[in-house]
C-alpha positions in Angstrom: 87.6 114.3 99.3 84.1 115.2 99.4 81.2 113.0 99.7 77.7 114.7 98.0 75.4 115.4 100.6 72.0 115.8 101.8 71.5 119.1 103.1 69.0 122.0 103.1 69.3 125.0 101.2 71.3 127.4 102.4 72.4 130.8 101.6 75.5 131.2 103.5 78.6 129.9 103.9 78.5 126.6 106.4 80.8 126.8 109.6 79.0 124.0 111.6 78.4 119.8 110.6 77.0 117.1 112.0 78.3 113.2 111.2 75.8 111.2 109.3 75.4 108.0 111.1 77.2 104.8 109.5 74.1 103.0 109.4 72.1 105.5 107.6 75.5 105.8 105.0 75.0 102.0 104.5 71.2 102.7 104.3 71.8 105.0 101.5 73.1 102.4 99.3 76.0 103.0 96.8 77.3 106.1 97.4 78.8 108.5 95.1 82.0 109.3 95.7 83.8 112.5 94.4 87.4 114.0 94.3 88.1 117.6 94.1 90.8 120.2 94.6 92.0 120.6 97.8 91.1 124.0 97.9 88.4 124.9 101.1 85.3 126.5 99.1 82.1 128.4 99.9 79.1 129.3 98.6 79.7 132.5 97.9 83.0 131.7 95.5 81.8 128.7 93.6 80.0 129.1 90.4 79.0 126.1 89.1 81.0 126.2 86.0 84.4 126.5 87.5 83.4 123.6 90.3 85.3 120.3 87.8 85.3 117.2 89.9 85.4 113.8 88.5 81.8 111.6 88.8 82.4 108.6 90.3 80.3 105.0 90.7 76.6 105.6 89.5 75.1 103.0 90.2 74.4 100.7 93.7 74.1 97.1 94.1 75.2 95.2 90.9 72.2 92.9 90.7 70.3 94.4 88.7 69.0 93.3 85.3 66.9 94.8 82.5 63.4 93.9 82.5 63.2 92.6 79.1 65.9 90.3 77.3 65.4 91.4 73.8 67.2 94.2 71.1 64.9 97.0 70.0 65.7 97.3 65.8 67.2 100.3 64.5 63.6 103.0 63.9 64.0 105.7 61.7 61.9 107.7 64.4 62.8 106.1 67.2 59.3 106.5 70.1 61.2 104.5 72.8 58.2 102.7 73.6 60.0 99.9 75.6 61.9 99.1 78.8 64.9 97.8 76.8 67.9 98.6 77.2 69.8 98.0 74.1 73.2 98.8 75.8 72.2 96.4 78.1 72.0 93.1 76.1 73.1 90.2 74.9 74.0 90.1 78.6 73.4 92.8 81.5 76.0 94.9 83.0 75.8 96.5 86.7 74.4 99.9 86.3 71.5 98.5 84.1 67.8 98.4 84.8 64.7 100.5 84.3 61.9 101.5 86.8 58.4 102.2 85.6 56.8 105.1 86.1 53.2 105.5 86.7 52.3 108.8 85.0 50.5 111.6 86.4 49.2 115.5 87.0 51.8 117.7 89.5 53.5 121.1 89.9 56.4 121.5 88.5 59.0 123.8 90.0 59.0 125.8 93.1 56.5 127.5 94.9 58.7 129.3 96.6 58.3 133.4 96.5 62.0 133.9 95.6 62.4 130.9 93.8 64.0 130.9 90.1 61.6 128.0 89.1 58.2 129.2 89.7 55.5 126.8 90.3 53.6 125.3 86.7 51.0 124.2 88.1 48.5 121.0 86.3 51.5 119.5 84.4 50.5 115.9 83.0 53.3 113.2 82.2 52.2 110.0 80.3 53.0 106.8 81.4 57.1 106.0 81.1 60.4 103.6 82.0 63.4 105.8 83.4 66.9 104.2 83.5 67.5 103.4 87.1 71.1 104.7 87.0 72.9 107.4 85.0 74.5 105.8 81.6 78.0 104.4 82.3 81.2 104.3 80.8 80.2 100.6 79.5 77.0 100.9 78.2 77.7 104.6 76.0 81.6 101.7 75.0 78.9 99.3 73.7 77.1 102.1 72.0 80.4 103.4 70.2 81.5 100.3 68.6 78.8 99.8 66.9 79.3 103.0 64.4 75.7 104.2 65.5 74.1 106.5 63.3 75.2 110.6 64.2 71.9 111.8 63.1 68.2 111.3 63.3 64.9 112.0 64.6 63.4 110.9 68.6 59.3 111.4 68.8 58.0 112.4 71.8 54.5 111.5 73.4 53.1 114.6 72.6 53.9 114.2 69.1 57.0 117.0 68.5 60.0 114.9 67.1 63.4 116.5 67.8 66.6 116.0 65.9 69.9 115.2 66.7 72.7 115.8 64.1 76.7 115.9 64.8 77.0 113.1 67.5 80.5 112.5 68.4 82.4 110.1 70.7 85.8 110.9 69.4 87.1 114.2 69.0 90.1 113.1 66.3 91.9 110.1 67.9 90.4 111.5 71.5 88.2 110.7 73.6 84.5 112.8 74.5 86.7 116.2 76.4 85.8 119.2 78.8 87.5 121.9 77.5 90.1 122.2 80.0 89.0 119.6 82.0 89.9 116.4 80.1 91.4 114.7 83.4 88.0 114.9 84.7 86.0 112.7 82.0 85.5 109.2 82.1 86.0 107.7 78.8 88.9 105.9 77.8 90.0 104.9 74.4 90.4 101.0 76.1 88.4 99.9 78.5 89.6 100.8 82.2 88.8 101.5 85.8 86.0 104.1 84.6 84.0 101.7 82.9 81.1 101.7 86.3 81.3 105.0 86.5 78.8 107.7 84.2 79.9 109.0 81.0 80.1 112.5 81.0 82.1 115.5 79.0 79.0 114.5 76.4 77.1 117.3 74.3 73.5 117.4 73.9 73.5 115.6 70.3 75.8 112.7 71.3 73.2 111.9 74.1 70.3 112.0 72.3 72.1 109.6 69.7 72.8 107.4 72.8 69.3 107.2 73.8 68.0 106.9 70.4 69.9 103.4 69.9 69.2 102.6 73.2 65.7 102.0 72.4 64.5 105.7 74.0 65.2 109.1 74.1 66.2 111.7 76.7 63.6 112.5 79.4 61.6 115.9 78.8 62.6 118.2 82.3 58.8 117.4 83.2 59.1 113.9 83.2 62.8 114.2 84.9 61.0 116.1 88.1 58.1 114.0 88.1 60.5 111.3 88.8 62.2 113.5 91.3 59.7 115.1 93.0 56.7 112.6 92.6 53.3 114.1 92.5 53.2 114.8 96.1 56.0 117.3 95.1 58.8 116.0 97.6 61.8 118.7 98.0 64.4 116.1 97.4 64.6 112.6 95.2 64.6 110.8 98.7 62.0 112.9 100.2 62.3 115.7 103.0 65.3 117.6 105.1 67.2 115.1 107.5 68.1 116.8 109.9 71.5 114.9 110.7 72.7 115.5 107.4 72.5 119.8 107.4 75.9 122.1 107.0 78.1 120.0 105.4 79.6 121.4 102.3 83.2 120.5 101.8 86.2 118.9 103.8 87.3 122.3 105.5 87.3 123.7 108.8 85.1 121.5 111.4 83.9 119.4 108.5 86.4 116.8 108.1 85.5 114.3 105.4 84.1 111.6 107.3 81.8 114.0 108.9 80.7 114.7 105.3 77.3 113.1 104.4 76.5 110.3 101.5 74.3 111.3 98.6 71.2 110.2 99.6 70.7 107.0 96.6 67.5 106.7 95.5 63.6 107.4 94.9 60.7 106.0 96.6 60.3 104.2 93.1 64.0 103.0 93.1 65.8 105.2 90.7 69.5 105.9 92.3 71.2 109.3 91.9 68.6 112.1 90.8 70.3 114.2 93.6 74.3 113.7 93.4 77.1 112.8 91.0 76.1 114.6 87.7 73.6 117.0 86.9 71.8 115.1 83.8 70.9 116.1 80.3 66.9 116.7 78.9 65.7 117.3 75.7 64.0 120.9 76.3 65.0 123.6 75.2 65.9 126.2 78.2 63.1 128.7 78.6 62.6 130.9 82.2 59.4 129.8 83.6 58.1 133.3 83.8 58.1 133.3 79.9 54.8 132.3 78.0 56.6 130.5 74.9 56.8 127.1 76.4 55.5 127.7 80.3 53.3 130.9 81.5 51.9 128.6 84.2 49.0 126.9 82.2 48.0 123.5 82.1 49.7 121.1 79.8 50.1 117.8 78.9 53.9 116.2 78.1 55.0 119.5 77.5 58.4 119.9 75.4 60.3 123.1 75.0 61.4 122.8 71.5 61.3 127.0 71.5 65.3 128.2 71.4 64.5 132.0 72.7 68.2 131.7 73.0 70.6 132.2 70.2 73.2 130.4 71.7 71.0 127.2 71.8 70.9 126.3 75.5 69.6 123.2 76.7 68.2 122.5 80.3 69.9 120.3 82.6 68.5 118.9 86.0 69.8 117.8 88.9 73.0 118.8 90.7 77.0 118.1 90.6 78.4 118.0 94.2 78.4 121.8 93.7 76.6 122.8 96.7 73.8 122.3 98.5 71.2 124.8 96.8 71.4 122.6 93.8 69.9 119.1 95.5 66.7 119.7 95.6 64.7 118.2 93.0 63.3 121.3 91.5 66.7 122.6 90.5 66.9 123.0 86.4 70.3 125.3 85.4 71.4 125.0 81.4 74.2 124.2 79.0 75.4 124.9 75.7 74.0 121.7 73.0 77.3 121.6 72.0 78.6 121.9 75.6 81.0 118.8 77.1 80.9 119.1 80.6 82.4 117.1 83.0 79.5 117.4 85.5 77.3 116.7 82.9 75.9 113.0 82.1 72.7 112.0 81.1 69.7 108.8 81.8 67.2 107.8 78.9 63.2 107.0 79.4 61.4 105.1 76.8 57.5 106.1 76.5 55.6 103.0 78.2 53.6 101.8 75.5 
């Protein structure tokens, strides 16, 4: 069993751990919890690709309910320029809610020497609602039995629209599948124990589609690490290094699993789980920083990498999936096929504020 963790960066494999105190485990709120194979792992054998755990609980205390009682109608651009959350009504479920966000100018990326994400400096987001957990099992169940559309368009605030076309919830008479790792996703055919926890094993189009009758749209990577980072650029969604929570990696060696640290829950604005559980789908298009297409360090307002400099269509995903610890802090951005179904992979919408 391993519990995600808070933990700096390191480039070796751990040997030492410290126990995270119960109280700053209760402190942390709903923690996610996550099963994987038994084997003992480091650093320096895991890519992130063969790492398949399942994602557990997104969400923390089930009290929370969407800020607006009302059902946005069906756009044929759909601007998500509202709080709703479609999924989400006639009556709430846990894991619902959205948190404004206040928009603003900051760095996007690392400014790091070494780092794979370097700084983009003078990067404005407009003003925007984020969901305050990753999209459950429940709310994607309401989303498929309604026959929702498997194509359209999603307009974004700096006017680009994007398409989605070949959404899918059922492959045949099965349920959204990893290839390989179909144990691993959370979707059932009937509802079951899953139904709290994030849908994953998704592809890029099926997500948007999910957003787009939600009543939003899937966050650009700028406005995912604005909500992150915040403009005062903090290295993790919860803010700085703890220093109890250092060295713990897996449940091997001196690190027995309840010396293993909680993922840390949520951001000084209250949005749970940017930093544990599942890395989470954007809309861009995945582009190095260094290139000039869509970055080359210059100012920019609600940027959107529609630009694919790469054949194979990759899509950029944020965040990080109880991999390891160089993949919690909030600048991390990796990618994924659009037609990939990962089963670390699961997604949150925004809605443009109006």
């Amino acid at each position: 069993m391993i519990r995600r963790l808070n933990a700096a960066s390191v480039l070796v494999a751990l040997t030492a751990c410290e126990a995270v105190p119960r109280s700053w485990q209760q402190d942390a709120g709903a923690a996610a919890e996550v099963s994987t194979p038994a084997d003992a792992l480091s650093l320096a054998d895991v890519p992130p690709v063969e790492m398949d755990v399942p994602a557990r609980d997104a969400f923390a205390p089930q009290d929370v309910r969407v800020i607006v009682d009302a059902t946005p109608q069906d756009r044929d651009a759909v601007d998500g320029g509202s709080s709703v959350q479609r999924s989400c009504t006639p009556s709430s479920l846990a894991g619902c809610g959205t948190i404004f966000i206040p928009g603003g100018t900051f760095t996007l990326g690392d400014g790091e020497p070494v780092s794979p994400s370097p700084a983009q400096r003078d990067i404005t987001v407009s003003d925007f609602y984020i969901d305050r957990f990753e999209v459950t099992v429940a709310r994607f169940r309401r989303f498929a039995s309604q026959a929702p559309r498997q194509s359209g368009t999603v307009r974004y605030p700096n006017g680009a629209t994007l398409a989605f076309d070949g959404a899918q919830w059922f492959v045949g008479q099965r349920a959204p599948t990893s290839t390989g790792f179909s144990r691993y996703c959370n979707w059932t055919l009937t509802p079951a124990d899953r139904e709290a926890h994030p849908i994953n094993c998704l592809n890029w189009n099926t997500a948007q589609a999910f957003c787009a009758w939600d009543g939003g749209r899937l966050p650009t990577e700028a406005e995912w690490e604005f909500v992150a980072r915040g403009a005062e650029g903090r290295r993790y969604p919860w803010g700085e290094v703890r220093g109890s929570a250092v060295n713990c990696f897996s449940d091997a060696g001196s690190c027995p699993e309840d010396d293993l640290a909680y993922a840390s829950g949520q951001t000084p604005q209250g949005v749970w789980h940017m930093s544990g559980n599942l890395q989470e789908l954007t809309a861009d298009r995945f582009v190095y920083f260094g290139e000039p297409t869509c970055w080359g360090g210059r100012a920019q307002r609600d940027p959107l990498c529609t630009h694919a400099s790469d054949p194979r269509e990759r899509v950029v995903i944020r965040g990080d999936n109880f991999v390891q610890a160089l993949l919690v802090p909030g600048t991390n951005r990796a990618m994924t096929g659009v037609s990939g179904q990962n089963s670390y992979v699961g997604l949150r919408c925004v809605r443009s504020a109006p």
